[in-house]
C-alpha positions as CSV (number, residue, x, y, z in Angstrom):
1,X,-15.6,3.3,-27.0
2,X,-16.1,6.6,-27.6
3,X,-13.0,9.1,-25.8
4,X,-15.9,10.8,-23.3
5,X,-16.3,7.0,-21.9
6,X,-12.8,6.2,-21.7
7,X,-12.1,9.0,-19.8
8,X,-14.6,8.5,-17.1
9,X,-13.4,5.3,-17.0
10,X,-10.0,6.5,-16.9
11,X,-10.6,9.1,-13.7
12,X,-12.7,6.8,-12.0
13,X,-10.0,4.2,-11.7
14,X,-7.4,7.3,-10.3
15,X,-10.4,8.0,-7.8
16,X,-10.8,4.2,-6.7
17,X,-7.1,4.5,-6.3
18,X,-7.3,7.5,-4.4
19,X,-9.3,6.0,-2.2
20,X,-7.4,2.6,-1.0
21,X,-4.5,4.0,-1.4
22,X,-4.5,4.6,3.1
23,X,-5.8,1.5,3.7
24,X,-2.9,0.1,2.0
25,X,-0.1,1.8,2.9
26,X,-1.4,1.3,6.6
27,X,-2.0,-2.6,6.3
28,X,1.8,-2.6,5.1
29,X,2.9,-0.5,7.6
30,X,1.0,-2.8,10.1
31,X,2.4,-5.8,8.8
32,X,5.8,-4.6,8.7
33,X,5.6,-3.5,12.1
34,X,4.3,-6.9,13.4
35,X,7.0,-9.0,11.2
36,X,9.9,-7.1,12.9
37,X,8.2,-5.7,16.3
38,X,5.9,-8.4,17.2
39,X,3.2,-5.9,17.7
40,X,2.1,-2.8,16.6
41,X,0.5,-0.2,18.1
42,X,-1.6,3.1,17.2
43,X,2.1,5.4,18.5
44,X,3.9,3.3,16.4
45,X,2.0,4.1,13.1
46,X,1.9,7.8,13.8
47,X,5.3,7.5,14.1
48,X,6.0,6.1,10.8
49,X,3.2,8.4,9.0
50,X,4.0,11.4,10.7
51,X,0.9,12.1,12.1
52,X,-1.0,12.6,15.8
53,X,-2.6,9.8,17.0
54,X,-5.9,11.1,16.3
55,X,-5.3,11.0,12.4
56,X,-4.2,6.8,13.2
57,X,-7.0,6.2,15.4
58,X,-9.3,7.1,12.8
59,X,-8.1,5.8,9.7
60,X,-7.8,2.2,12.0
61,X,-11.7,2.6,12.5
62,X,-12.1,3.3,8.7
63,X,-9.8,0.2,7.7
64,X,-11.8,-1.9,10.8
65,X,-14.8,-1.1,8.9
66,X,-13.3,-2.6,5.9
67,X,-12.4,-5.7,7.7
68,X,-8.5,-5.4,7.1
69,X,-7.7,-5.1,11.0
70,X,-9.1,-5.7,14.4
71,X,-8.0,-3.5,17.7
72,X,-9.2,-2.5,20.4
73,X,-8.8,0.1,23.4
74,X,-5.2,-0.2,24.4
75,X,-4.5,-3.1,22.9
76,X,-1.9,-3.5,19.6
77,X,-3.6,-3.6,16.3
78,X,-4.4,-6.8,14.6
79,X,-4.7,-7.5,10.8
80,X,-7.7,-9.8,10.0
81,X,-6.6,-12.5,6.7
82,X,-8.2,-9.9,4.2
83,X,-5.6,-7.4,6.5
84,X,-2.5,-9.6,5.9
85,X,-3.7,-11.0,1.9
86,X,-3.9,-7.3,0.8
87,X,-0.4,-6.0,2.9
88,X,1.2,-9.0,1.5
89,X,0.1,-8.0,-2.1
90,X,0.7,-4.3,-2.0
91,X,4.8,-5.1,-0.5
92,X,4.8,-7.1,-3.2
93,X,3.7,-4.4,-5.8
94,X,6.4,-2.0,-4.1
95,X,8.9,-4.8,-4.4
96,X,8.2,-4.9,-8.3
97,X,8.1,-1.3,-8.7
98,X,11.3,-0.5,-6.5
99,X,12.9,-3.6,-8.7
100,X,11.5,-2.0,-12.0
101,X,13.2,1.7,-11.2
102,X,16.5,0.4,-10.0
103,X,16.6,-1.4,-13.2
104,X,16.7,1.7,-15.5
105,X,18.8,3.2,-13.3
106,X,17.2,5.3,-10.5
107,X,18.7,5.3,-7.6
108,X,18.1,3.2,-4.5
109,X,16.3,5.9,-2.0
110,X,14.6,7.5,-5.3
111,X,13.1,4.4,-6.2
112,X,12.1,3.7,-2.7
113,X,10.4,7.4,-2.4
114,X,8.6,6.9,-6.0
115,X,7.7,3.6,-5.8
116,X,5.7,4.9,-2.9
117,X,3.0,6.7,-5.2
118,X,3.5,4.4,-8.1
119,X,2.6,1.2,-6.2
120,X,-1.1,2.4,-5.8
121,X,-1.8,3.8,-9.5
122,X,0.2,1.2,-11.8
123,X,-2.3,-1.3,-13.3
124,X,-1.8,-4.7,-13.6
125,X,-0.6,-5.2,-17.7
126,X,2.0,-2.5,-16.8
127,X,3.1,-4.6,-13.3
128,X,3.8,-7.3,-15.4
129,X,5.6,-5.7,-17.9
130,X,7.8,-4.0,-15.0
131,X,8.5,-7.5,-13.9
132,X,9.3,-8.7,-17.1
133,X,12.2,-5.3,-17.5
134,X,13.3,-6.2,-13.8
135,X,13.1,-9.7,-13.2
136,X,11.0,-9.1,-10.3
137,X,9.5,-12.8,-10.3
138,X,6.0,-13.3,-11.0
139,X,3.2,-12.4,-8.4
């Protein structure tokens, strides 16, 4: 493969990325929210995000789309199995990733605030290999 081609290949996978990378923060975040809450609601994830409602309400209809959640007016937001299967495998990828940078040492709310952007761009040779340096357990 010739090093033109392998950097295509290379950027398209950090655009693909790029591009779920909402989705699955906000499936986790909606999970979370559920596990300890019971429900969650558009107010809640703009309070966790940082953002107005507006910016929630339409990345919920993006991730609907997608078939990750299912809401409607005034009423909590749902994840749909493909919701729950991909927020239970991205905390899982966080929880290697936190695991992996507390192992060489980082500390506890830095590995928390990296792991944050690392979860989404670490492929899955190098997952393993963090969970071999950790002992994260196998996903």
């Amino acid at each position: 493969m010739n090093t033109t081609t392998n950097n295509a290949k290379v950027h398209k996978r950090v655009r693909h990325d790029h591009s779920t990378e909402t989705a699955e923060d906000y499936v986790e975040a909606i999970a979370e929210i559920v596990d300890r809450e019971g429900t969650c609601r558009v107010r809640d994830l703009a309070d966790r995000f940082g953002v107005s409602h507006v910016t929630v309400i339409r990345i919920i209809r993006r991730i609907e789309g997608d078939g990750l959640v299912v809401t409607e007016p005034y009423k909590p937001i749902e994840l749909t199995a493909k919701g729950r299967r991909l927020a239970t495998a991205c905390s899982r990828r966080h929880e290697v990733v936190v695991r992996f940078l507390r192992a060489i040492g980082i500390s506890k709310k830095t590995a928390e605030t990296d792991a944050e952007g690392i979860e989404h761009h670490v492929s899955r040779e190098t997952l393993r290999r963090f969970e071999e340096i950790a002992g994260a357990g196998r996903l």
